[in-house]
C-alpha positions as CSV (number, residue, x, y, z in Angstrom):
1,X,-113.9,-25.8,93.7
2,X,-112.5,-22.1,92.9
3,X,-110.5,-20.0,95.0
4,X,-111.5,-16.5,94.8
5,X,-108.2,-13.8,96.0
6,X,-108.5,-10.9,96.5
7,X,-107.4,-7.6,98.5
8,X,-104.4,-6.1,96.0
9,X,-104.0,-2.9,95.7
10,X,-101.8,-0.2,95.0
11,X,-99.9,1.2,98.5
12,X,-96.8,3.6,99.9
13,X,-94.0,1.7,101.2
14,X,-94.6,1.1,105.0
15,X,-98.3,0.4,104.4
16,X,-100.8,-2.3,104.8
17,X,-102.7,-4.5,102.7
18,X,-105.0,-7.6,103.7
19,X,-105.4,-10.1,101.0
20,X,-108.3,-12.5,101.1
21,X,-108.8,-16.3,99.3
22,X,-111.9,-17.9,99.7
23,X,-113.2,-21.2,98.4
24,X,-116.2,-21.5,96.1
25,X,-117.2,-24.6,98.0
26,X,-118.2,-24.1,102.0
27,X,-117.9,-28.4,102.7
28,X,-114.1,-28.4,101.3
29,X,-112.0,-28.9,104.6
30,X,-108.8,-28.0,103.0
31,X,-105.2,-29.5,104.1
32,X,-102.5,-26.5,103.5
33,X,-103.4,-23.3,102.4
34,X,-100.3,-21.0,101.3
35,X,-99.7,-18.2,99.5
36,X,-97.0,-17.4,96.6
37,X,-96.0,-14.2,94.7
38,X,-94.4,-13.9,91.4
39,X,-92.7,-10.7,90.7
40,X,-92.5,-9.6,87.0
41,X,-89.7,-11.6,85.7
42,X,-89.4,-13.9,88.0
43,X,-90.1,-17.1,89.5
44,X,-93.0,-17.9,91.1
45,X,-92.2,-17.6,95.4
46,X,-93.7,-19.1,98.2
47,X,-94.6,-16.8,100.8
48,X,-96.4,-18.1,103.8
49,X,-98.6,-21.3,104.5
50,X,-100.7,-22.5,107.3
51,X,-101.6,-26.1,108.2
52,X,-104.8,-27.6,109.6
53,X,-103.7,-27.2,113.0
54,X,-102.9,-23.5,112.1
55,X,-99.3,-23.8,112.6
56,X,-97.5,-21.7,110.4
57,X,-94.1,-20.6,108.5
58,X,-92.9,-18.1,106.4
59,X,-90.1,-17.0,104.3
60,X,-87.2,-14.6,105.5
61,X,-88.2,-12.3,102.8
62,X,-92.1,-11.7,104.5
63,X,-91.2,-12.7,108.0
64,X,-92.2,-10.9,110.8
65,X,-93.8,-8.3,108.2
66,X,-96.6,-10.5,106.7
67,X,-98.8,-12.9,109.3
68,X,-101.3,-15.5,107.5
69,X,-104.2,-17.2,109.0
70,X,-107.4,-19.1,108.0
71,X,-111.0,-19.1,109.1
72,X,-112.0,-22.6,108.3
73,X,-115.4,-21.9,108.8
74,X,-115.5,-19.9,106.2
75,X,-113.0,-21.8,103.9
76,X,-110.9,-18.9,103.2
77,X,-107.3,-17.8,103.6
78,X,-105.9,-14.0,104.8
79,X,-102.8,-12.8,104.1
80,X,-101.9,-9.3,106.5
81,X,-99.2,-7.2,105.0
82,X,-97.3,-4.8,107.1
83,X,-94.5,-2.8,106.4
84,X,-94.2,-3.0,102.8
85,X,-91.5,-2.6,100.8
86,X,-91.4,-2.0,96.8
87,X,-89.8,-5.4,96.3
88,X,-93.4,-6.8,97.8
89,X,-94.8,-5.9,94.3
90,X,-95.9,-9.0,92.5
91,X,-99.2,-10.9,92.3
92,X,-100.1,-13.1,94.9
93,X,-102.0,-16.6,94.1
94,X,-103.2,-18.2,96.8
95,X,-102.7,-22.3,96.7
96,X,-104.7,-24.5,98.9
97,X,-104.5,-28.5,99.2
98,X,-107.3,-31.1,99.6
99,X,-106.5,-34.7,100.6
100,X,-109.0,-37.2,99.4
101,X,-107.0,-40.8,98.7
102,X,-105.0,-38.4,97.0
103,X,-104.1,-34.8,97.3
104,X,-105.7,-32.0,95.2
105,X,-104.5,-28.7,94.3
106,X,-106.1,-25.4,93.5
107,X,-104.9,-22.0,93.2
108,X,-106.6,-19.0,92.9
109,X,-106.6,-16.3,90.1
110,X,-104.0,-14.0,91.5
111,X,-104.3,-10.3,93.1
112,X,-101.9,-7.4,92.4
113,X,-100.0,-5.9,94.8
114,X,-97.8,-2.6,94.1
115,X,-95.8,-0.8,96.4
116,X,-95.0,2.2,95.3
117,X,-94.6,6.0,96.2
């Protein structure tokens, strides 16, 4: 299974972006899906994630800025940016989580985002 991101872009701070992640394989009913960033020099974050039962969390730097949800029937995971700043820059991966006896992990390729004026 692959996950395919994508959505980055370069954008003015105060704009919008919608990232995308979708799974290669339509029968997958994944666990978590989450996204991270990792900002040139730094660490890889976590940013958002979103369980089976859709609940979701964030971190204080995206909160109330960035919502994620997930169209299971599609296997894929959305990320909506508002209000961006130029510390949003960074590629975004997007992570999802499989359970299977065991749990499984994939992450996708990674999508640029720049904010910038």
């Amino acid at each position: 299974v692959q996950l395919q991101a994508c959505g980055g872009g370069l954008v003015q701070p105060g704009g919008s972006l919608r990232l995308s992640c979708a799974a290669s394989a339509s029968s997958f009913s994944f666990n978590a899906m989450r996204w991270y960033r990792q900002a040139p020099g730094k660490q890889r974050e976590w940013v958002a994630g979103i369980g089976t039962d859709t609940g979701t969390s964030y971190s204080d730097a995206v909160k109330g800025r960035f919502t994620i949800s997930r169209d299971n029937a599609k296997n894929t995971v959305y990320l909506q940016m508002n209000s961006l700043k130029p510390e949003d820059t960074a590629v975004y991966y997007c992570y999802a989580t499989y359970y299977s006896g065991k749990y499984y992990d994939y992450w996708g390729q990674g999508t640029q985002v720049t904010v910038s004026s």
